[in-house]
C-alpha positions as a Markdown table, in Angstrom:
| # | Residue | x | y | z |
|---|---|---|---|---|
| 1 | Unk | 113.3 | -18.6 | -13.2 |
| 2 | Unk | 114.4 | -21.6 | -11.2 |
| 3 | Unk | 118.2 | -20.6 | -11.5 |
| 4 | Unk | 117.8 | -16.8 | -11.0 |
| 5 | Unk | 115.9 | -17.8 | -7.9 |
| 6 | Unk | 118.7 | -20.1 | -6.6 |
| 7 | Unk | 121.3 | -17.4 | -7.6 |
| 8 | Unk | 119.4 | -14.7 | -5.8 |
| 9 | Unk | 119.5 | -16.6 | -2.7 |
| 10 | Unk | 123.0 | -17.7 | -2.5 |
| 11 | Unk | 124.0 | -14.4 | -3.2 |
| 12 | Unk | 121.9 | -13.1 | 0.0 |
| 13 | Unk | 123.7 | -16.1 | 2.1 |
| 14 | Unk | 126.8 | -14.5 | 1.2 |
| 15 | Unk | 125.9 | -11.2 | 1.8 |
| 16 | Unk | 125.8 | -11.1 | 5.2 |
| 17 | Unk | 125.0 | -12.9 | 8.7 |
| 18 | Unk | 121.5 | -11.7 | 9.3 |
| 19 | Unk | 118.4 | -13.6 | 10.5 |
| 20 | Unk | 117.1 | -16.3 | 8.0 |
| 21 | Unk | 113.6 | -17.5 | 8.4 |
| 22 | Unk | 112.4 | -20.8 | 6.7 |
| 23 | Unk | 108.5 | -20.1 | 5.6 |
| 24 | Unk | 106.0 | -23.1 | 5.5 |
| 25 | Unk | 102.1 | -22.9 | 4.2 |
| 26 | Unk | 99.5 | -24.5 | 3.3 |
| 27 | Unk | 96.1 | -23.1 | 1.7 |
| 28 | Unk | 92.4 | -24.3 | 0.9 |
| 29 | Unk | 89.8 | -22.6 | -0.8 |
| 30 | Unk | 86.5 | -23.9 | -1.1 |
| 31 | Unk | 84.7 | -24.2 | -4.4 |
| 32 | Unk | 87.7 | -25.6 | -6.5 |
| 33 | Unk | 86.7 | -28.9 | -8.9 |
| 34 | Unk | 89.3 | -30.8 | -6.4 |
| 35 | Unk | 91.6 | -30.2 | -3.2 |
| 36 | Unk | 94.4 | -29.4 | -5.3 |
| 37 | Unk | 92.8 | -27.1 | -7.5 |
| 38 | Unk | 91.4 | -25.1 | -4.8 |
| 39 | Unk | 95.1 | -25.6 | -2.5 |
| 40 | Unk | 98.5 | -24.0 | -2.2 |
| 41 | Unk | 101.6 | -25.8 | -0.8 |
| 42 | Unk | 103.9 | -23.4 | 0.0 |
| 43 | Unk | 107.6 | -23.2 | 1.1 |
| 44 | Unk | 109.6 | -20.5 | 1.6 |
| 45 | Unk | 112.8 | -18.4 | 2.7 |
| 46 | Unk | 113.0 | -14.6 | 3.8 |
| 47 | Unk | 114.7 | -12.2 | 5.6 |
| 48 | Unk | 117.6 | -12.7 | 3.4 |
| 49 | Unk | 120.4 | -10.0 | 3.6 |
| 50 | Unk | 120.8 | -8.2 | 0.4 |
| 51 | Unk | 123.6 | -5.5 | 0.9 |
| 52 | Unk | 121.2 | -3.0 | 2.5 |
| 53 | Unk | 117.9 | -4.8 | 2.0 |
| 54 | Unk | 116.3 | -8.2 | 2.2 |
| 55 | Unk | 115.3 | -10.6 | 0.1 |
| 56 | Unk | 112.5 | -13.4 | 0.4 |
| 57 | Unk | 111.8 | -16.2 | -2.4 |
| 58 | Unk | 109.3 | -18.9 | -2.1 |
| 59 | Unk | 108.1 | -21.9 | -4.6 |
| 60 | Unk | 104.6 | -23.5 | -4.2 |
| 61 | Unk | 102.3 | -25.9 | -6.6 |
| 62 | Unk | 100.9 | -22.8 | -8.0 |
| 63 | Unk | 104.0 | -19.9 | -8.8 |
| 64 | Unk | 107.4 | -19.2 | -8.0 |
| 65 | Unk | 108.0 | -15.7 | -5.9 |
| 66 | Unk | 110.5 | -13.6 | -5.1 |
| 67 | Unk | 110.9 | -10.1 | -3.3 |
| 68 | Unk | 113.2 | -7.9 | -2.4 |
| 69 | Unk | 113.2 | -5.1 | 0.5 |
| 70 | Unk | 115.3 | -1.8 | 0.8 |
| 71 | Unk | 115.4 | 0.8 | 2.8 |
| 72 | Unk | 117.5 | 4.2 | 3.2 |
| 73 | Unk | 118.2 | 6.9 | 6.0 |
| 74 | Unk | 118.2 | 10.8 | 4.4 |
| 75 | Unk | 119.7 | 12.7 | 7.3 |
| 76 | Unk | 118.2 | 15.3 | 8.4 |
| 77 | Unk | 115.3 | 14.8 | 6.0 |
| 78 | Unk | 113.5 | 11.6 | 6.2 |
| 79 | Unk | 113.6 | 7.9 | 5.0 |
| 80 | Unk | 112.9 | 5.8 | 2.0 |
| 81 | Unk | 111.7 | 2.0 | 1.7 |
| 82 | Unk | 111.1 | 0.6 | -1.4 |
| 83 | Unk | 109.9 | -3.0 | -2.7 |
| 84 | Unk | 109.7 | -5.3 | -5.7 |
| 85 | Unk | 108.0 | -8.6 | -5.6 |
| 86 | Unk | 107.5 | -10.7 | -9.0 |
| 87 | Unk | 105.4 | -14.0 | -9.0 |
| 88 | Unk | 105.7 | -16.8 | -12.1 |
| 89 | Unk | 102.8 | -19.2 | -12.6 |
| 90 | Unk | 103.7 | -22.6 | -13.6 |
| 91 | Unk | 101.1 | -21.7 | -16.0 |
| 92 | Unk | 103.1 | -19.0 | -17.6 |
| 93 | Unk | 101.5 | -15.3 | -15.8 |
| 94 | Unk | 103.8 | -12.9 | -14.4 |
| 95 | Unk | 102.6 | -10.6 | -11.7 |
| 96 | Unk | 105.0 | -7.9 | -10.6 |
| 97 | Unk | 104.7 | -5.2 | -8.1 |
| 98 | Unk | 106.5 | -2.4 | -6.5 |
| 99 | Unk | 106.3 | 0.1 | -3.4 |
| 100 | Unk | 108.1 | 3.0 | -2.5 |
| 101 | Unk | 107.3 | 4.9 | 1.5 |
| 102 | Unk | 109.1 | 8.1 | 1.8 |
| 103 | Unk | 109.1 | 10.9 | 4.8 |
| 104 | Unk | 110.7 | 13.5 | 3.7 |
| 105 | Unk | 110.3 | 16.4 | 6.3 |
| 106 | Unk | 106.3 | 17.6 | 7.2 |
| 107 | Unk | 105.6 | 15.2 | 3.7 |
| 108 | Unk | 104.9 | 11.4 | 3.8 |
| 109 | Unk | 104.1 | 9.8 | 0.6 |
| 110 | Unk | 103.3 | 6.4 | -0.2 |
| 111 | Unk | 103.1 | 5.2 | -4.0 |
| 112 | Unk | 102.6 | 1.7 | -5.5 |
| 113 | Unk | 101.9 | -0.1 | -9.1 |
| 114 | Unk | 101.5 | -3.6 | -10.2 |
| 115 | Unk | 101.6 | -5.1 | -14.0 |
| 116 | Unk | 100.2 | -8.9 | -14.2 |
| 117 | Unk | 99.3 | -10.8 | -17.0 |
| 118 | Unk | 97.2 | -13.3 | -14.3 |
| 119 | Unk | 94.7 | -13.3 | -11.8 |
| 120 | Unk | 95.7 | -12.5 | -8.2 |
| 121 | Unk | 94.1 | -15.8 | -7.0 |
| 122 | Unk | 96.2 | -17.6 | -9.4 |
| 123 | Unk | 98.9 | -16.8 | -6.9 |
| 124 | Unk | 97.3 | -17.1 | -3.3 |
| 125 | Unk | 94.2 | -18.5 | -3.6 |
| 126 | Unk | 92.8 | -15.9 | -0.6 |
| 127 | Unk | 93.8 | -12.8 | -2.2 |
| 128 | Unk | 90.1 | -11.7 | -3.3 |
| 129 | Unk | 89.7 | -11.5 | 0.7 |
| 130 | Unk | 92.1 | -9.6 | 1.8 |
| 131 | Unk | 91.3 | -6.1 | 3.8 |
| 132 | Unk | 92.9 | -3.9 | 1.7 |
| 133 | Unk | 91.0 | -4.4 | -2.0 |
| 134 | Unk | 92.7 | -6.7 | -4.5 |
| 135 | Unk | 92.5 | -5.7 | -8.4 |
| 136 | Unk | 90.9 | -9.1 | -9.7 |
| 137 | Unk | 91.4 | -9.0 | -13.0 |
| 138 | Unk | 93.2 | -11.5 | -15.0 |
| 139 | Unk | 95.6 | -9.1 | -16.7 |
| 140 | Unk | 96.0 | -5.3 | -16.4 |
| 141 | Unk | 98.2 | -2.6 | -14.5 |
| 142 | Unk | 97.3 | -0.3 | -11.7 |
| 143 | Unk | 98.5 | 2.4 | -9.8 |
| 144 | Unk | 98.0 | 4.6 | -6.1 |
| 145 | Unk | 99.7 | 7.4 | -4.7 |
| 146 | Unk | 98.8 | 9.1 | -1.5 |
| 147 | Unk | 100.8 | 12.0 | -0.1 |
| 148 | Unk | 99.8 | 13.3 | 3.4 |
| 149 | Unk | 100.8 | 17.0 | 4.8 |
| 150 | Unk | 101.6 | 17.6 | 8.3 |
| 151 | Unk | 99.5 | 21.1 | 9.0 |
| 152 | Unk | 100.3 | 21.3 | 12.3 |
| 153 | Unk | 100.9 | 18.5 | 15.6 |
| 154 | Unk | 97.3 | 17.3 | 15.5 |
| 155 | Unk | 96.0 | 18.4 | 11.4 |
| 156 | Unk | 96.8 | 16.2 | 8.7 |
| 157 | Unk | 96.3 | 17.3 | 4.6 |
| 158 | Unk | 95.9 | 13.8 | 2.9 |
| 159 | Unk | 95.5 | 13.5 | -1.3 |
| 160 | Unk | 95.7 | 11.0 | -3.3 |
| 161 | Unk | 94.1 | 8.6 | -5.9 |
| 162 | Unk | 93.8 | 5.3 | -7.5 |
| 163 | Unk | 94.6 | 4.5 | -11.4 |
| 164 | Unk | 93.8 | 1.2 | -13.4 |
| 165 | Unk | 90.4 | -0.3 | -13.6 |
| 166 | Unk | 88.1 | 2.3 | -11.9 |
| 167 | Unk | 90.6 | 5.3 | -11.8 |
| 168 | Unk | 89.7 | 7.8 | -9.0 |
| 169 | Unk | 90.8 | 10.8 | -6.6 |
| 170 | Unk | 90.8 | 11.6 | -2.8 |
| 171 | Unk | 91.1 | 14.2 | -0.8 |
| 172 | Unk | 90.6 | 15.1 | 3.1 |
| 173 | Unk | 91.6 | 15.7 | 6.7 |
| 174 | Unk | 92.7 | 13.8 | 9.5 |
| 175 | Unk | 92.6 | 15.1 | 12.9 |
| 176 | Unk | 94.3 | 13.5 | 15.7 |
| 177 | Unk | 94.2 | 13.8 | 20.0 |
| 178 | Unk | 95.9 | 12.1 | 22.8 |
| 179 | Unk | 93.7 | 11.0 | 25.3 |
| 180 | Unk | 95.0 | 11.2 | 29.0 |
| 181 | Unk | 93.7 | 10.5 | 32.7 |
| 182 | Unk | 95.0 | 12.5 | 35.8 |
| 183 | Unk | 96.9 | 10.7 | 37.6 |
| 184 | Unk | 95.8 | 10.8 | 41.8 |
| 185 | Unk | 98.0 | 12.6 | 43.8 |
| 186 | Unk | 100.8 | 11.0 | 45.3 |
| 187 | Unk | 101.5 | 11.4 | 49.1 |
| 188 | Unk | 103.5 | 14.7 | 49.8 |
| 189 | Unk | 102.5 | 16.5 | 46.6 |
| 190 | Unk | 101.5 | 20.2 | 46.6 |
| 191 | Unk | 97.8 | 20.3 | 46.5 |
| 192 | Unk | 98.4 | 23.8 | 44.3 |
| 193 | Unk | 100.3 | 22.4 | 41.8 |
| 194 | Unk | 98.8 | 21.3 | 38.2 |
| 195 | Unk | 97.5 | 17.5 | 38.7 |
| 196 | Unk | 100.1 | 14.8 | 37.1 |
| 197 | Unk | 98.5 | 12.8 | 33.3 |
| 198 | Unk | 99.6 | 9.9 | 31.7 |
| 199 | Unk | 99.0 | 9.3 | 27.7 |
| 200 | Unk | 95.7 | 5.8 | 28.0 |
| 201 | Unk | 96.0 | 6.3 | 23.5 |
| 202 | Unk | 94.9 | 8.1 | 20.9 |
| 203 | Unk | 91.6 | 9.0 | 18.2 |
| 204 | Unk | 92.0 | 9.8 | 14.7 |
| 205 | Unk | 89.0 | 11.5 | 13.0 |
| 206 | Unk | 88.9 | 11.6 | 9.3 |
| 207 | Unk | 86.9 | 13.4 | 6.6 |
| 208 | Unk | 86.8 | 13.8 | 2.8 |
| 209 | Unk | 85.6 | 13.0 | -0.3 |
| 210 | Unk | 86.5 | 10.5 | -3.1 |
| 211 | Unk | 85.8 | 10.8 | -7.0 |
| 212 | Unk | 86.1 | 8.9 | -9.7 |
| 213 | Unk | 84.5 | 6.5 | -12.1 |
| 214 | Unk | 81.0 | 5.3 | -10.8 |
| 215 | Unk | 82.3 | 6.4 | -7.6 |
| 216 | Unk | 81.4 | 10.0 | -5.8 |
| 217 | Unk | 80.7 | 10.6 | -2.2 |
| 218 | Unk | 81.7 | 11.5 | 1.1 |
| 219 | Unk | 83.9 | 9.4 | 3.5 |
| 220 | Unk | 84.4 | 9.4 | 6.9 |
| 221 | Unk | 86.9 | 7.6 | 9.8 |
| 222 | Unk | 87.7 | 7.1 | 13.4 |
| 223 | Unk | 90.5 | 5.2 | 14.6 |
| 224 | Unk | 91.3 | 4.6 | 18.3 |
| 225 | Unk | 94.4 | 3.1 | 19.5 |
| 226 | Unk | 95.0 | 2.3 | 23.2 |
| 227 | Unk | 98.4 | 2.0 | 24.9 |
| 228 | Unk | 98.3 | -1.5 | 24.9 |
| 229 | Unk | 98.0 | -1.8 | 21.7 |
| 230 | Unk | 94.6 | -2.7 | 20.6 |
| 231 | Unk | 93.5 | -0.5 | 17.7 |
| 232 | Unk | 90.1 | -0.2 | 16.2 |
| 233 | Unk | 89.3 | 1.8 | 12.9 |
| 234 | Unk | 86.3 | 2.2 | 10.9 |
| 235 | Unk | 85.7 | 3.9 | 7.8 |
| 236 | Unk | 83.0 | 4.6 | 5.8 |
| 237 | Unk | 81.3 | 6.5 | 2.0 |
| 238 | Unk | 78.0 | 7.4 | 1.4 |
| 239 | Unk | 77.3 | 9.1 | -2.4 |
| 240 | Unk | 76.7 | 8.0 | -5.7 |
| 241 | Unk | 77.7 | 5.0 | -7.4 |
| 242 | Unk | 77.5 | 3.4 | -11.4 |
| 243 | Unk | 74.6 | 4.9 | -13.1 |
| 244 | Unk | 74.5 | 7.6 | -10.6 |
| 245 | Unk | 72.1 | 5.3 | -8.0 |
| 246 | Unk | 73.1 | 5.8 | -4.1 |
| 247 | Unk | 75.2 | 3.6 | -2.7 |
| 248 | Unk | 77.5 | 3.3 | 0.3 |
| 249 | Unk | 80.0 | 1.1 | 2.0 |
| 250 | Unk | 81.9 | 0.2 | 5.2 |
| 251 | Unk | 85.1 | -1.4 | 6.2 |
| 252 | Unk | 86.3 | -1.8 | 10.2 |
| 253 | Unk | 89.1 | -4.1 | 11.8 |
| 254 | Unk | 90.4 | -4.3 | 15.3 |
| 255 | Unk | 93.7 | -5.7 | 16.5 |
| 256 | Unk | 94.8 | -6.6 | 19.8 |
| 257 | Unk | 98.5 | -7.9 | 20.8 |
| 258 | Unk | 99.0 | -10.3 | 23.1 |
| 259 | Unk | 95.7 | -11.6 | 23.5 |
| 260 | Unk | 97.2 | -15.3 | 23.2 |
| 261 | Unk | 100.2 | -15.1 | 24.8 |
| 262 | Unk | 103.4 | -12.6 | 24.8 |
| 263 | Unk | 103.9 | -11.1 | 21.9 |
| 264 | Unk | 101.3 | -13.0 | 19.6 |
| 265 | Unk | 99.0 | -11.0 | 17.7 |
| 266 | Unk | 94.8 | -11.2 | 16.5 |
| 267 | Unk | 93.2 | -9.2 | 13.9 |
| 268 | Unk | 89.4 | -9.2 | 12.6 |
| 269 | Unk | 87.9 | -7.1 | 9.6 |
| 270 | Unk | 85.0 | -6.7 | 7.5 |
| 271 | Unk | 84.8 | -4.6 | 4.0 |
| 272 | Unk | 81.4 | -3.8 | 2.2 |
| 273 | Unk | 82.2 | -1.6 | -0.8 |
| 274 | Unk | 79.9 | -2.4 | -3.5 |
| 275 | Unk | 80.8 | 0.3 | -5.6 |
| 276 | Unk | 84.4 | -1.2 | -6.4 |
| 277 | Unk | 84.4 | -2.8 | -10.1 |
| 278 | Unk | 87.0 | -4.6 | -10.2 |
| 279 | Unk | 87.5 | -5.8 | -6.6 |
| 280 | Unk | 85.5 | -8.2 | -4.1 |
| 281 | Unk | 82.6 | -6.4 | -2.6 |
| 282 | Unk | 82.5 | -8.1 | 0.8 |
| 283 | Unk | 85.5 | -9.4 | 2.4 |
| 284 | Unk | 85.8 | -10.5 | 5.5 |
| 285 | Unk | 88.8 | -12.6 | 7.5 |
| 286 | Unk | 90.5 | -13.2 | 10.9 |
| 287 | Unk | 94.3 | -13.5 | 11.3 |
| 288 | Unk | 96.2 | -15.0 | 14.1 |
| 289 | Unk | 100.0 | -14.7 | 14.5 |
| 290 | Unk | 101.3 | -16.6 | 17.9 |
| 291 | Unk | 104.7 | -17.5 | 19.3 |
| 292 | Unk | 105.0 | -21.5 | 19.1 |
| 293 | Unk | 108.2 | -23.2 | 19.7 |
| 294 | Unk | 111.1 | -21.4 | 18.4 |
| 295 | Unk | 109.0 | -19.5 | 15.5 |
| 296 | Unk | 105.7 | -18.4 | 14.8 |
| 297 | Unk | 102.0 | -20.2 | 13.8 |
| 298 | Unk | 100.0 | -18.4 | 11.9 |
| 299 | Unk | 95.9 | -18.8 | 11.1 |
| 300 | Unk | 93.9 | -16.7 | 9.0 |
| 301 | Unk | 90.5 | -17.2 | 7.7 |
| 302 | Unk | 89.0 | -15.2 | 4.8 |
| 303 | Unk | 86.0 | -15.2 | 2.7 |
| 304 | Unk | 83.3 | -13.0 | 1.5 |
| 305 | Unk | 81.2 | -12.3 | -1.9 |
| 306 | Unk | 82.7 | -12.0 | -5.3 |
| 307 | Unk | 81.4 | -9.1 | -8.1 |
| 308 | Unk | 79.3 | -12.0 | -9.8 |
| 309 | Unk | 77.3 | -12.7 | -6.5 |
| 310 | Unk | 79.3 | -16.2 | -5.7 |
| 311 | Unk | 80.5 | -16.4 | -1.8 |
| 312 | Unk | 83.7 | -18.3 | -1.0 |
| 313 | Unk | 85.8 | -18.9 | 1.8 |
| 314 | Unk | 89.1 | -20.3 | 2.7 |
| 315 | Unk | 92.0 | -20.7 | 5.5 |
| 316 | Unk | 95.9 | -20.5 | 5.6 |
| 317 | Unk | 98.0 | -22.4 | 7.9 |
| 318 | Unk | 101.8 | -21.3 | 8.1 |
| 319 | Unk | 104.8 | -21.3 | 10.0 |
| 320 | Unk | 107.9 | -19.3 | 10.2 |
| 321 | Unk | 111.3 | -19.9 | 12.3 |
| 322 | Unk | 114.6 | -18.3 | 12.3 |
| 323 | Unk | 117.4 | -20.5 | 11.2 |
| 324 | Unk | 120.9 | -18.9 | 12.3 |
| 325 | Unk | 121.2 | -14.9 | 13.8 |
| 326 | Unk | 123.8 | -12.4 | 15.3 |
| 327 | Unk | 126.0 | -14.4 | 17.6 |
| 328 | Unk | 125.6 | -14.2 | 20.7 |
| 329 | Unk | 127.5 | -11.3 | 23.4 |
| 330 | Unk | 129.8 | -12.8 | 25.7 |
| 331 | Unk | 128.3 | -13.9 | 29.1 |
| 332 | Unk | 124.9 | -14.4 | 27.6 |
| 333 | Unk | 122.6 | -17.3 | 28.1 |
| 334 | Unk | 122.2 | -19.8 | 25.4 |
């Protein structure tokens, strides 16, 4: 694994005179017997040119990684971007994973899979936390697919479902609206004329239903998105869940650029989805990404409750900075 790494990365040097950032992390969750066993050292290397894609590879106490990026332009029709990551444990487990984003005309479809033979955690130790519900189980496959229909400029057809350890369906609508402000009239303007707007964001509603096993209910959404970029979202269900007893659950994050500084970046989010089974029912984490020096710091902090009733918590620390680039154009400023 060691040499297919090293072979995969020289062959990205070669390939082209991209941007090449060096990756640095460190991890700790609490709970482990020791430091180590509840730590990740981490270094790394990615935006890698790979004839049309990029690659990223990275070692740590814990695995060896590497992932690959690609993307291509359908004229006239839409885009594809696909990726593969695979992860080694020195202990032996292999997780592999894949994604493929398309947008082909009013369709946009995004599908994904992942066969492992370890745990998530055994890889990065916050992965139980993470917004987006992780499949916890120590070996497995699983699979999603979600295709979304452009009705009209504001109407959105979404379906989909999830396959693996609690295999499922959904199905719904989103409905989206600009939201604008008149403008005041400028001096000399024709008092007649219609009054001048300006776009302030945007709200997404959302309603459908999901089905599956010990899952059945109703869910409902709002996002809101200002021009500045701050975006808030919060879904939620309400049904039936195992044995047919109610249940419900809620998840929400907001974002904000440039709350730190020029272009840094905050996020905060809370999940509650008890009726998962193979997934942490409470996850909840901040994540900080801000310009330092000549790359970026970044600070997340994640925790919540486990499916056996345990809580645990834990923080990352990294920092990325670009080693080489484009050259510069004539007459420009070191």
């Amino acid at each position: 694994m060691t040499r297919m790494m090293t072979a995969l990365a020289l062959a990205a040097l070669s390939g082209g005179a991209g941007a090449l950032n060096l990756d640095f992390g460190v991890t700790y969750r609490g709970g482990g017997a020791s430091v180590w066993d509840g730590g990740l050292v981490r270094f790394g290397v990615s935006d890698l040119t790979l004839g049309r894609g990029t690659l990223a590879a990275g070692v740590s106490n814990r695995a060896l990684e590497v992932g690959v990026t690609q993307g291509l332009s359908v004229p006239l029709v839409g885009a594809v971007a696909a990726s593969a990551d695979a992860a080694v444990t020195w202990g032996g487990g292999v997780r592999l994973a894949s994604r493929v984003n398309a947008t082909l005309g009013p369709v946009a479809l995004n599908a994904g899979g992942a066969l492992f033979t370890t745990a998530a955690t055994a890889v990065d130790p916050l992965a139980a936390w993470t917004l987006a519900p992780t499949d916890l189980r120590e070996r497995g496959w699983n699979a999603d697919v979600t295709a979304r229909y452009r009705l009209s400029r504001t109407l959105i057809a979404v379906a989909g479902g999830e396959f693996g350890a609690q295999p499922q369906a959904l199905a719904g609508v989103e409905w989206r609206r600009d939201l604008t402000r008149v403008l005041p009239p400028a001096e000399g303007d024709d008092p007649e004329a219609e009054p001048a707007t300006e776009r302030t964001g945007s709200v997404t509603l959302r309603l459908g239903a999901r089905a599956g096993r010990d899952v059945l209910g109703v869910t409902g959404g709002v996002t809101y998105g200002a021009e500045s970029g701050v975006t808030l979202t919060l879904d939620a269900l309400a049904g039936t869940g195992a044995g047919g007893a109610a249940t419900w659950g809620a998840s929400g994050s907001l974002s904000a650029p440039d709350v730190l500084g020029e272009d840094s970046l905050a996020r905060a989010y809370v999940a509650y989805e008890p009726w998962r089974t193979a997934s942490a029912p409470l996850r909840v984490g901040t994540e900080v990404r801000v310009p330092t020096g000549s790359g970026t710091l970044s600070v997340d902090v994640r925790g919540g409750r486990l499916r056996d009733g345990s809580a645990g918590f834990g923080a990352q620390v990294g920092y990325s900075f670009p080693l080489g680039g484009p050259p510069e154009e004539p007459g420009e400023e070191p």
